[in-house]
C-alpha positions as CSV (number, residue, x, y, z in Angstrom):
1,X,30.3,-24.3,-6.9
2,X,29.4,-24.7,-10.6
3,X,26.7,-22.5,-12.5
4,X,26.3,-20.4,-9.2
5,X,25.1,-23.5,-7.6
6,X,26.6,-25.3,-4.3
7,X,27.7,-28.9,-4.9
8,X,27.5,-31.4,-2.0
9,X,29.0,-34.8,-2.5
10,X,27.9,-37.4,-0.1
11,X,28.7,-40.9,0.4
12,X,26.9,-43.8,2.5
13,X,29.3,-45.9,3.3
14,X,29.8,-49.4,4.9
15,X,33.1,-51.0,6.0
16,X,34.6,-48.4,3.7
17,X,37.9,-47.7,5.5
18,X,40.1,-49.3,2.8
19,X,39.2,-47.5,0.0
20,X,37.6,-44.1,1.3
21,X,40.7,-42.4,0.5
22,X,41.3,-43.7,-3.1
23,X,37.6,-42.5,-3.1
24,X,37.8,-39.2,-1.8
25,X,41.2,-38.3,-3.5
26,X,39.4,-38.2,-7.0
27,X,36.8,-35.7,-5.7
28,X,37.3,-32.6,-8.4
29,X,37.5,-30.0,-4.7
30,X,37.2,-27.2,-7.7
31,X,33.3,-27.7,-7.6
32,X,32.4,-29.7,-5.3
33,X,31.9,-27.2,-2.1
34,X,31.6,-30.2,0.7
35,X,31.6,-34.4,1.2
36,X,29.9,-35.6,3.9
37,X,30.1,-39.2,4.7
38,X,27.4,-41.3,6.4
39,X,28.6,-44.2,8.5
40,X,26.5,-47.0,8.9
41,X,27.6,-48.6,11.8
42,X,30.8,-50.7,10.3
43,X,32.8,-52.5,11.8
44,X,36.1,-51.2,10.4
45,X,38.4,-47.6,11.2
46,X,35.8,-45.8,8.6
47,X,34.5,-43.4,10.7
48,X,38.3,-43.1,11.8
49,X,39.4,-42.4,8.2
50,X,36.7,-40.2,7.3
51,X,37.7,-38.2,10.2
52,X,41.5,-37.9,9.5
53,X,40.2,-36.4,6.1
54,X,38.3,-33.5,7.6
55,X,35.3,-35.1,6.1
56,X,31.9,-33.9,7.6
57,X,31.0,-37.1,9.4
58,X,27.5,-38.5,10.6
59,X,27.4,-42.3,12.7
60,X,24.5,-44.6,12.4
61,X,23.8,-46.1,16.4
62,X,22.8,-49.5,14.7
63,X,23.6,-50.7,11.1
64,X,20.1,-49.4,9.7
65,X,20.7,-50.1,6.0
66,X,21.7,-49.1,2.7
67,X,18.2,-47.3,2.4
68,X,18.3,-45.7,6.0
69,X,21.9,-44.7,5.1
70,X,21.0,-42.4,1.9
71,X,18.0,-40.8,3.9
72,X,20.6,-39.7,6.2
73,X,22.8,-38.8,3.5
74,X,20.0,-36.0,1.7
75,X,18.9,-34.6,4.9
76,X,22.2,-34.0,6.0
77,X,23.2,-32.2,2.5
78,X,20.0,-30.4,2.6
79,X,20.7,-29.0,6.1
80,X,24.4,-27.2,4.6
81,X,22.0,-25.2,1.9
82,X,23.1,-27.9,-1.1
83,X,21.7,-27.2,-4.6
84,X,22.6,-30.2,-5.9
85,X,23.7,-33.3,-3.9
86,X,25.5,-36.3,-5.7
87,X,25.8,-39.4,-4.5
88,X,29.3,-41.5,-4.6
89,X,30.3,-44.4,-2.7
90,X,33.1,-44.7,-1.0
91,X,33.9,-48.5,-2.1
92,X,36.1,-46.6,-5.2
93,X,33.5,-49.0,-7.4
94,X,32.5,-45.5,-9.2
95,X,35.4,-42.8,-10.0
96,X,34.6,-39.8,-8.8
97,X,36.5,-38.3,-11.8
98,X,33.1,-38.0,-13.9
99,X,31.2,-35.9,-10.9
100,X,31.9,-32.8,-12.8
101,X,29.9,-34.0,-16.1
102,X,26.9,-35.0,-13.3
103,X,27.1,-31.8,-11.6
104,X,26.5,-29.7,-14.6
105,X,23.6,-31.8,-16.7
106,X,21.7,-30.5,-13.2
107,X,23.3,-27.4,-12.4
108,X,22.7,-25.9,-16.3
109,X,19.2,-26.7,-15.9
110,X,18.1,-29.3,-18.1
111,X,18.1,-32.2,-16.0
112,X,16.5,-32.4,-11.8
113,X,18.3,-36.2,-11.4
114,X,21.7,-37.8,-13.7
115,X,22.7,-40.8,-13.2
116,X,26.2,-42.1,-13.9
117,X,25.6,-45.6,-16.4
118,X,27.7,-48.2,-16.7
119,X,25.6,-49.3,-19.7
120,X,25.9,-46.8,-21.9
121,X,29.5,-47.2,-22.5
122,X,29.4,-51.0,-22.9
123,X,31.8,-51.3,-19.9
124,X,30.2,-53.4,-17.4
125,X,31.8,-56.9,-18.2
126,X,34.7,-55.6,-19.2
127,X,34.8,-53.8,-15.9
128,X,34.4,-56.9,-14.0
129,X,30.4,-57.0,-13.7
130,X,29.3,-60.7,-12.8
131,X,27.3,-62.0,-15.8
132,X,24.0,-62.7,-13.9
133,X,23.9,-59.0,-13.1
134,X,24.7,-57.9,-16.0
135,X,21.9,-60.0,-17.6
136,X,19.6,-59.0,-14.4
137,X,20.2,-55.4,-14.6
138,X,19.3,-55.5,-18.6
139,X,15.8,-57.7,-17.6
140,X,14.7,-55.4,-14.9
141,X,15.6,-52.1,-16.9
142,X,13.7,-53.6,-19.9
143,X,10.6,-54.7,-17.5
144,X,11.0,-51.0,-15.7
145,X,10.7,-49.4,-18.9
146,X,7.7,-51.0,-20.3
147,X,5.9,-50.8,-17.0
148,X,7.0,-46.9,-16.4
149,X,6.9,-46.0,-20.0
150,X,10.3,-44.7,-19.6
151,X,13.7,-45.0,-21.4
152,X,16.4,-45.0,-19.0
153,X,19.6,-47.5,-20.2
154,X,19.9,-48.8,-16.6
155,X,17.9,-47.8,-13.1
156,X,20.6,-49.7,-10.6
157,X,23.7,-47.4,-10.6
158,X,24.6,-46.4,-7.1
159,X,25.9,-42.9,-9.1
160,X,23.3,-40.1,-8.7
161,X,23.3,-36.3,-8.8
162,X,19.5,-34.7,-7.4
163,X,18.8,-30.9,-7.3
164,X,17.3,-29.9,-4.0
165,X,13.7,-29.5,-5.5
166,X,13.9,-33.2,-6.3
167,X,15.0,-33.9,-2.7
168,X,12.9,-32.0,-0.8
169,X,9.8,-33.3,-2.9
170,X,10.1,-37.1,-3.1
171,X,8.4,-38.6,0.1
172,X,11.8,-40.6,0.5
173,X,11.0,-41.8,4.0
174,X,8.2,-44.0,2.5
175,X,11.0,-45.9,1.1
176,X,12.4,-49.3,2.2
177,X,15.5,-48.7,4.5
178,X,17.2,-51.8,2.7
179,X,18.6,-51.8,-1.3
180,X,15.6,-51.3,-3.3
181,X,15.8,-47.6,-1.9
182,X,17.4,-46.9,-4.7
183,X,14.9,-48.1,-7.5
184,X,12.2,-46.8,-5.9
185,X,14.0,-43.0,-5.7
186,X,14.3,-43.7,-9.3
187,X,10.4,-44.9,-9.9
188,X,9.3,-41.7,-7.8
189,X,11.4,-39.4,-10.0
190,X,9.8,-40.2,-13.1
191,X,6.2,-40.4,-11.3
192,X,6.5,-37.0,-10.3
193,X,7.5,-36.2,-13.6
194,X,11.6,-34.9,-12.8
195,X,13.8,-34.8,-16.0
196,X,16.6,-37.3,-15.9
197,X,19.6,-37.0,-17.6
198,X,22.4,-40.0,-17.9
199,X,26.2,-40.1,-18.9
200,X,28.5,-42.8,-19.4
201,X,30.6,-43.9,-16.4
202,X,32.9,-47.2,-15.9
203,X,32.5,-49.2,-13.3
204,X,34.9,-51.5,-11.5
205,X,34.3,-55.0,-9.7
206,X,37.4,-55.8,-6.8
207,X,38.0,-57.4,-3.6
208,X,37.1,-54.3,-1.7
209,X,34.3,-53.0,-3.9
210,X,30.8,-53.6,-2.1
211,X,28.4,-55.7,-3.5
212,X,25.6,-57.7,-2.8
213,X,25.3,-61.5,-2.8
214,X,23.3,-64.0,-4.9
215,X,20.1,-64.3,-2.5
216,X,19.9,-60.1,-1.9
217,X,20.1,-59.6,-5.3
218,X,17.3,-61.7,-5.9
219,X,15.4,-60.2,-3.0
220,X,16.1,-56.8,-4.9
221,X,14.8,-58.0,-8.2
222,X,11.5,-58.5,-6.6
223,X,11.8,-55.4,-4.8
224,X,12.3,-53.7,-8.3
225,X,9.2,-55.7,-10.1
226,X,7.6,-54.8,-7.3
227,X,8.2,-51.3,-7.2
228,X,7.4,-51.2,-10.9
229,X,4.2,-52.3,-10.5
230,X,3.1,-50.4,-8.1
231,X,4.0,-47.6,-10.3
232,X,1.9,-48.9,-12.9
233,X,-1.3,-49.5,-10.5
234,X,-1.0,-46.1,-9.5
235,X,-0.8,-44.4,-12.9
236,X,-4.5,-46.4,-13.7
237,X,-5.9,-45.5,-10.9
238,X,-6.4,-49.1,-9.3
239,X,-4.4,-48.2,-6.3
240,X,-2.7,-46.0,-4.0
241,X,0.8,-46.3,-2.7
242,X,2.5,-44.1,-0.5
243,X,5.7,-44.3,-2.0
244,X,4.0,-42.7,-5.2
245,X,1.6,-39.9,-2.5
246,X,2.8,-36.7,-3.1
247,X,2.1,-35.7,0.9
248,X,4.3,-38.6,1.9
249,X,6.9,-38.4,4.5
250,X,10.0,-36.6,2.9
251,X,13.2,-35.6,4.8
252,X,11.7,-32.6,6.2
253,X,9.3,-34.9,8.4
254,X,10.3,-35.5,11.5
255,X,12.6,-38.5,11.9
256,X,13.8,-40.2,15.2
257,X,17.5,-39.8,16.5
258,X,19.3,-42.6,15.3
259,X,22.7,-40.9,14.5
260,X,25.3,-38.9,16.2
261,X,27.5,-36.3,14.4
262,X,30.7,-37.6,14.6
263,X,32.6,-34.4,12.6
264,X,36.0,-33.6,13.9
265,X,35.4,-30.3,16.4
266,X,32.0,-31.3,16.8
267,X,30.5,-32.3,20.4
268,X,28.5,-35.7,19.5
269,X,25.3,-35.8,20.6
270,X,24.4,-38.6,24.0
């Protein structure tokens, strides 16, 4: 708990079984009141792991994507009353050590949505960010800006904290199942008009640290001009998206069974 509020940590994770632990071991258990972990389908001992931790488990039945994953993730959270719900993943990319400085720029008040930037501090080459995402991520933030009218220092983190109100609001399953999920969350938080705070977090680049390659990122740079755009349209008044309708499908729509709860004591569903 922090500020009277309940703290829910989850992580969507993917082939995450060698560094969930690292992960999870810098989780401040002072605040945060519960981690659930969201497997999609790896092909490692993840689910395994996440199990031996005590963590409160879910198992995707086919690997449905990054996207897919966090929808998962925010239903789930949702479901254990959460009051704030901040995203980490488990590849130990992000340290977990700066959650508490997320949880409270929501929990005071101030802010519906922080994000954790690896901007901000100046750290992401030093950190081991490859220079065409580096110079990427400072071209589509720039575009973003301009075409949201907003002033974020960087919109693809993978390091977010949402209140509830932001999640039950945003129609979230409008939104791609794939990477751009992300952006667009983003996109429909400053549409619908949510305050967003950001802090400084490092970032680190290994072996085991998740990232996508050359071609998805490009397929995600379009995905974010796109989204942009969109946002833009909408906001004149030339077109409607459903991404941006406020009577979208959010997480309390119904969704189709395509996960099992794999949680140690718990019966998984046939």
């Amino acid at each position: 708990m922090m500020n009277g509020k309940k703290v829910v940590v989850v992580m969507p994770a993917y082939n995450a079984a060698a560094t969930l632990e690292r992960t999870y071991a810098e989780v401040p258990k002072d605040i945060v009141d519960e981690v659930i972990l969201v497997d999609d389908c790896s092909r490692d001992s993840t689910i395994d792991q996440a199990k031996r931790l005590g963590l409160r488990c879910f198992r995707h039945q086919q690997n449905w994507g990054y996207g897919r994953n966090q929808k998962t993730c925010y239903a789930e959270a949702l479901k254990t009353g959460a009051d704030v719900v901040i995203m980490v993943h488990p590849d130990y990319q992000y340290t977990p050590k700066i959650i508490p400085a997320m949880a409270n720029l929501v929990t005071c008040g101030e802010y519906d949505v922080a994000i954790a930037s690896r901007i901000l501090g100046g750290t992401a080459l030093g950190g081991g960010m490859p220079l065409y995402k580096y110079i990427s991520n400072r071209f589509l933030t720039l575009s973003q800006n301009l075409l949201m009218s907003a002033k974020l220092s960087e919109y693809h983190t993978g390091y977010r904290a949402f209140s509830r109100q932001v999640l039950e609001k945003l129609p979230l399953w409008e939104n791609s199942d794939d990477f751009v999920f992300d952006n667009q969350m983003l996109a429909q938080s400053v549409y619908f008009g949510f305050r967003i705070g950001e802090v400084s977090c490092p970032t680190k680049y290994f072996e085991e640290a998740s990232s996508i390659n050359f071609r998805r990122s490009c397929t995600y740079g379009i995905g974010v001009l796109e989204t942009s755009m969109q946002f833009r349209l909408q906001k004149l008044g030339c077109k409607q998206y459903a991404i941006f309708d406020k009577n979208g499908r959010g997480l309390s729509s119904p969704a189709p069974e395509y996960y099992s709860d794999e949680t140690p004591g718990c019966t998984p569903a046939s």
